[in-house]
Structure formats: C-alpha cells, structure tokens
C-alpha beads as a LAMMPS data file, in Angstrom:
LAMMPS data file: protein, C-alpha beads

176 atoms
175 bonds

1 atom types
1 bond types

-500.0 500.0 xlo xhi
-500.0 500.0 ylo yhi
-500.0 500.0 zlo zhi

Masses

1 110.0

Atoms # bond

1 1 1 -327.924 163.644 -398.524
2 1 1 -328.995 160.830 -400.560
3 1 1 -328.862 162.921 -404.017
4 1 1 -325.147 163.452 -402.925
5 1 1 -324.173 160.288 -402.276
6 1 1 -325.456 159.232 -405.307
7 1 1 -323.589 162.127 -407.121
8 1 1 -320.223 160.974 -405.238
9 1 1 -320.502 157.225 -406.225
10 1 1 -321.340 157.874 -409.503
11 1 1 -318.280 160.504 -409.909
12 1 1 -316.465 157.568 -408.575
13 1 1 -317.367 155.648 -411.148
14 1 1 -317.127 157.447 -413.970
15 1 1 -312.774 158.544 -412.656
16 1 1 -312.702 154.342 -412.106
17 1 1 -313.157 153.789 -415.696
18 1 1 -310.964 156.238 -416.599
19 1 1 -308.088 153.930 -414.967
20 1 1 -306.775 151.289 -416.614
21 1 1 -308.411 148.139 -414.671
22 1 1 -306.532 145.470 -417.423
23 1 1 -303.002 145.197 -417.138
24 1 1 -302.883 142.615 -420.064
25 1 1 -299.942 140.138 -419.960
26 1 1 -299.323 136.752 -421.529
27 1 1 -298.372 134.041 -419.615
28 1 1 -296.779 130.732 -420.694
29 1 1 -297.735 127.660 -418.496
30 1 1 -295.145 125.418 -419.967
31 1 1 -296.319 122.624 -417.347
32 1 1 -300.024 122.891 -418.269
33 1 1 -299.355 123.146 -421.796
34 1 1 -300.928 126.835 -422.937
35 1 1 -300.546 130.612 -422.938
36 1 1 -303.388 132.698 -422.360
37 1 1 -303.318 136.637 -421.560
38 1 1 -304.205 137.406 -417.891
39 1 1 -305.736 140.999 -417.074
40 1 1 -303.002 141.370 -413.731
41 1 1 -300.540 139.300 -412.282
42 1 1 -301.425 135.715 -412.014
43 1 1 -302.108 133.237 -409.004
44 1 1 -301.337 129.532 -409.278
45 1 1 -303.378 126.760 -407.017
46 1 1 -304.398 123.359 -407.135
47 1 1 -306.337 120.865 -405.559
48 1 1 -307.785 117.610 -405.683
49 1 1 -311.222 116.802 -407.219
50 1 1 -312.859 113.383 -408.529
51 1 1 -314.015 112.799 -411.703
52 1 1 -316.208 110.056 -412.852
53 1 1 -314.928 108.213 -409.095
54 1 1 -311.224 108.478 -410.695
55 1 1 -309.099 111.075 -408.170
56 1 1 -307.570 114.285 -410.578
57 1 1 -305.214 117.295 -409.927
58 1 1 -306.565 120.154 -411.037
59 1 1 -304.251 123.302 -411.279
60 1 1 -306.025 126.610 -411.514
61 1 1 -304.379 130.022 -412.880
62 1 1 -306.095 132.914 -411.861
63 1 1 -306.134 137.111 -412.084
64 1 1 -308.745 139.348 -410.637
65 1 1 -309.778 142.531 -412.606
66 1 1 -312.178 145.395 -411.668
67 1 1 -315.195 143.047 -410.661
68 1 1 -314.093 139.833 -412.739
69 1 1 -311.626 137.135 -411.958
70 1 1 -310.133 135.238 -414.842
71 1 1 -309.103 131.674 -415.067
72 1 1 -307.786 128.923 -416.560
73 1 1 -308.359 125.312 -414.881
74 1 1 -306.301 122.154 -416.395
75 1 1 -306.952 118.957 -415.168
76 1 1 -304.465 116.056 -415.694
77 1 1 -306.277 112.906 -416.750
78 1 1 -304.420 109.468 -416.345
79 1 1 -304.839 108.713 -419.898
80 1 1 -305.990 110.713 -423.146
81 1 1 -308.764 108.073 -423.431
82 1 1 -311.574 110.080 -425.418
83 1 1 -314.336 108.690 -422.790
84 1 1 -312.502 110.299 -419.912
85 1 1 -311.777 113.204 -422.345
86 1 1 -315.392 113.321 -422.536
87 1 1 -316.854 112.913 -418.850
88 1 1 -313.933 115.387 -417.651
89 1 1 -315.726 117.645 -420.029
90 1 1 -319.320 116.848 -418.535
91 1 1 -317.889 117.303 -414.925
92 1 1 -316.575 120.787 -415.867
93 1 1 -319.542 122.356 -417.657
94 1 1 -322.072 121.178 -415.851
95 1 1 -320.321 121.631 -412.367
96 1 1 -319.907 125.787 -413.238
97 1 1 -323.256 125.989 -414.494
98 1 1 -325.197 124.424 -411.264
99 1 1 -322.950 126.996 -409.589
100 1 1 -325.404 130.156 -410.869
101 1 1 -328.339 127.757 -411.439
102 1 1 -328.334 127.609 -415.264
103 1 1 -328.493 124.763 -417.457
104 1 1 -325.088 123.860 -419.001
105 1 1 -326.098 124.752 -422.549
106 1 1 -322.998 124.963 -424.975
107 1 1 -322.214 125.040 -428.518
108 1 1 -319.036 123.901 -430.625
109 1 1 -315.979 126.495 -430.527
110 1 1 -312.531 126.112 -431.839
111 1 1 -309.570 126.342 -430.118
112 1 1 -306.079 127.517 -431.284
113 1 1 -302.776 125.568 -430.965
114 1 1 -300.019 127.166 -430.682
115 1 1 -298.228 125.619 -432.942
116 1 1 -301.248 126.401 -435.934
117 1 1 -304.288 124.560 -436.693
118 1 1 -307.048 124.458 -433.990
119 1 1 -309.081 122.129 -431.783
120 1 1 -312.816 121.435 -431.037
121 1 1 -314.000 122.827 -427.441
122 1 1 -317.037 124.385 -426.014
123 1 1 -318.164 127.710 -425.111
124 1 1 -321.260 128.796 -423.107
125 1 1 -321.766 132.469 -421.045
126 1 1 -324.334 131.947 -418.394
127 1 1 -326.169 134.148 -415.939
128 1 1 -327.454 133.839 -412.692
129 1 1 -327.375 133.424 -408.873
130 1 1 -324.285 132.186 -406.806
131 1 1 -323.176 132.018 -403.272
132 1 1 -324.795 132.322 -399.929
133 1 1 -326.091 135.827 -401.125
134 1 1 -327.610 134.878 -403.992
135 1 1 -325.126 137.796 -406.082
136 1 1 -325.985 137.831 -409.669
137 1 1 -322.794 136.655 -412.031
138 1 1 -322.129 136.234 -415.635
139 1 1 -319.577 133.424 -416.658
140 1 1 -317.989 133.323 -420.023
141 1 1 -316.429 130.139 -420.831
142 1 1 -314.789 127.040 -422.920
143 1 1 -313.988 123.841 -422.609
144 1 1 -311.733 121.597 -424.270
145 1 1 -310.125 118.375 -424.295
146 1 1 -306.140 117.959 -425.564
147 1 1 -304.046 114.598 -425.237
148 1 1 -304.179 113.946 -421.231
149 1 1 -305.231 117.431 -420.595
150 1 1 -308.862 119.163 -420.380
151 1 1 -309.184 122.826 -420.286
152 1 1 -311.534 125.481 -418.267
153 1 1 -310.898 128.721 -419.275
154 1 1 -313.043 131.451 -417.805
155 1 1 -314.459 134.784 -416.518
156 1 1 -316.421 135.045 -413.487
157 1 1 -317.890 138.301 -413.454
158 1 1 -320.232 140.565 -411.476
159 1 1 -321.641 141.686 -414.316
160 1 1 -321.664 141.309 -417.752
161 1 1 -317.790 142.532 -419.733
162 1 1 -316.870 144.642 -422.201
163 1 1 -316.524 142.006 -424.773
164 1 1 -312.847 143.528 -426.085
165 1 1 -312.180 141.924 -422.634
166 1 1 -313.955 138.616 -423.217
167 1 1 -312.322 138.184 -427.033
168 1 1 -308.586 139.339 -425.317
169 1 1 -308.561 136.719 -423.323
170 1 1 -310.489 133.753 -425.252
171 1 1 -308.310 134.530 -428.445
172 1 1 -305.553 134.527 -426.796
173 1 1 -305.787 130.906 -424.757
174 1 1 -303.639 128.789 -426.988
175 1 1 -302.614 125.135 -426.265
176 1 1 -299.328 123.043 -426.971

Bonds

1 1 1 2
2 1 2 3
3 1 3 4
4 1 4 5
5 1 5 6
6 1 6 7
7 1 7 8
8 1 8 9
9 1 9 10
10 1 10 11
11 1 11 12
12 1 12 13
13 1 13 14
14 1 14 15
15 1 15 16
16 1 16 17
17 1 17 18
18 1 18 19
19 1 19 20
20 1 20 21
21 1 21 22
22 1 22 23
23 1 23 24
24 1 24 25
25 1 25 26
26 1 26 27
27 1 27 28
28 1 28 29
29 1 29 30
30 1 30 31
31 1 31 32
32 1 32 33
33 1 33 34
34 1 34 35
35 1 35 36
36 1 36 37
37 1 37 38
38 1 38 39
39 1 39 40
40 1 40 41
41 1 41 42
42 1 42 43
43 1 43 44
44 1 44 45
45 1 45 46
46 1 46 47
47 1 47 48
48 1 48 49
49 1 49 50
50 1 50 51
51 1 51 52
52 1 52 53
53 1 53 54
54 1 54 55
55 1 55 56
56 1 56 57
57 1 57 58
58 1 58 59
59 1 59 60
60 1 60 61
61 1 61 62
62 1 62 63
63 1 63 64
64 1 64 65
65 1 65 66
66 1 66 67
67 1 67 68
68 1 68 69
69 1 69 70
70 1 70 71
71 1 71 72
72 1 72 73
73 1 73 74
74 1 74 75
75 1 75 76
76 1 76 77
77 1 77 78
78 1 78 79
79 1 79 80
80 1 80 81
81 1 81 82
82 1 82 83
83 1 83 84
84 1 84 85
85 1 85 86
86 1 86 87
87 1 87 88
88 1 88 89
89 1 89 90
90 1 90 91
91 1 91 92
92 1 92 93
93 1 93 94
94 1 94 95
95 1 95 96
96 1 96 97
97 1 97 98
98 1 98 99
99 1 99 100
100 1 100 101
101 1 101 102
102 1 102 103
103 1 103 104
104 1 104 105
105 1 105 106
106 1 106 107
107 1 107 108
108 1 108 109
109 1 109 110
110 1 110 111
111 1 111 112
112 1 112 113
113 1 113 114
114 1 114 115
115 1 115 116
116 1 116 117
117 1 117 118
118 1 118 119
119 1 119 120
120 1 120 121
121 1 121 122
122 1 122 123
123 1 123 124
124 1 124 125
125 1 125 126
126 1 126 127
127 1 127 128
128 1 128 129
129 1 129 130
130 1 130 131
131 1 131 132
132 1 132 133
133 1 133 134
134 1 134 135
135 1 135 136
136 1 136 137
137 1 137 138
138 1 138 139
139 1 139 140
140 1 140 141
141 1 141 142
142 1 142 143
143 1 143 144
144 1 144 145
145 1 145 146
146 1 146 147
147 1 147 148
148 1 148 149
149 1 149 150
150 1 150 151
151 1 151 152
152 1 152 153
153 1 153 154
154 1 154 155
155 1 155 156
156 1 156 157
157 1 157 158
158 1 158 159
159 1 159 160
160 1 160 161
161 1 161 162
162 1 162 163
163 1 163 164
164 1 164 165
165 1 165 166
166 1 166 167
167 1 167 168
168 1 168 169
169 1 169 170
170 1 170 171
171 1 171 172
172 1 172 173
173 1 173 174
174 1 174 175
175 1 175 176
C-alpha cells in the first residue's frame, strides 16, 4: 500500500512539472515606481509598519507559483534622506531574515532603472525555519533604496527554485 502511494505521488509529480506552473507577465506599478515580471496574476496590499519609531505605508505586490510566492514590498519614506534610506534598509533585511532564523548576511547587487544605468541594492538567499511549524523555506532577495522609495523584492519558497525562475524575476525588477 505504501509502495503505491509512493508510486502515485511521485507520478503526480513528475505530470505537475510537466504543466506550466509560471505564467510570466510584466507588470507596471506606475504608483510604486517599477516593473517587475510576476509568475501569475498579481495581488496588491498594504499596511502600516514603523520604521526607526517613524510610522510608513508599505504596499506589497504579490503572485503565488507552484510552492513559491513572489513579491515586491515598497515602502514610502517621508523624505529621501540617505539615513532613513539606510535604516529602512536595516529594518527590511534583517526583519526577513529573523523570520527563518538566519543572519541577514548580504552583499552589493545592482539594480536596473528603467530608464538605463543602474542602482546599488542588496541581495541575500537564506534558508531556514519559519512559522509555528517550523517549515523549512528558502528566500531569495534584494534590497534597495531610490529617492523616497526602498525596495523588497522577493521569493519565499518551500524549497529551493529553479534559478531561470529566480534570474526572470530579479532581472526583470526595474525602477523609475
């Protein structure tokens, strides 16, 4: 019985990567200033969060995809002071690396404009534990800072990506 469950879930798997999970479109978020392609139809959201004791909006963009969910945070400083630029930064990275338990260890990564040229961010992929079940995750992502704007972009995954899907949707997020 066990043999053919096994059999049946791994048939399952194999026809389930034979679909096409991605669905690849690229979306323009003329208020948040960037386009980025999004593996299904988006979700929009937003809520309030404090940074550094200073109240933010942060709007989130998000599409789910096989076992990954894909995203793109902006938060809207009140000034494009570099400091806040800065601990904004901090706030992000090291907020969605306490969330598996890792240390928020990044290293320099530009990021295009859409207009040509490019910008310095972050990027880090971590591993580890989240959630009341303790359910293993990777998370690809960057960071970056742009006028009053600072950037989250990434994938939340049960397990590690193809990294075709990682580089379509990194090379893709462009800002304004």
């Amino acid at each position: 019985m066990v043999r053919r469950l096994v059999g049946v879930l791994t048939l399952g798997a194999a026809l389930a990567g034979c679909s096409p999970t991605y669905d690849w479109r690229t979306i323009m978020n003329n208020d948040n200033g960037y386009t980025v392609d999004l593996p299904a139809k988006p979700s929009n959201d937003a809520r309030q969060i404090e940074v550094g004791g200073t109240p933010m909006q942060m709007a989130m963009q998000t599409a789910e995809a096989g076992k990954a969910v894909f995203a793109v945070g902006t938060l809207m400083l009140p000034s494009d002071d570099p400091q806040m630029q800065r601990t904004a930064l901090d706030f992000l990275r090291t907020g969605l690396a306490r969330n598996v338990s890792a240390r928020p260890d990044a290293h320099a990564v530009q990021i295009p404009l859409a207009a040509g040229g490019q910008v310095p961010g972050l990027e880090m992929t971590l591993n580890g534990k989240a959630g009341e079940q303790q359910e293993t995750r990777t998370i690809y992502a960057r960071f970056v800072a742009h006028g009053r704007h600072v950037y989250q972009a990434a994938i939340i995954a049960s397990q590690p990506l193809p990294q075709e899907q990682v580089d379509q949707f990194f090379q893709s997020f462009q800002l304004y």
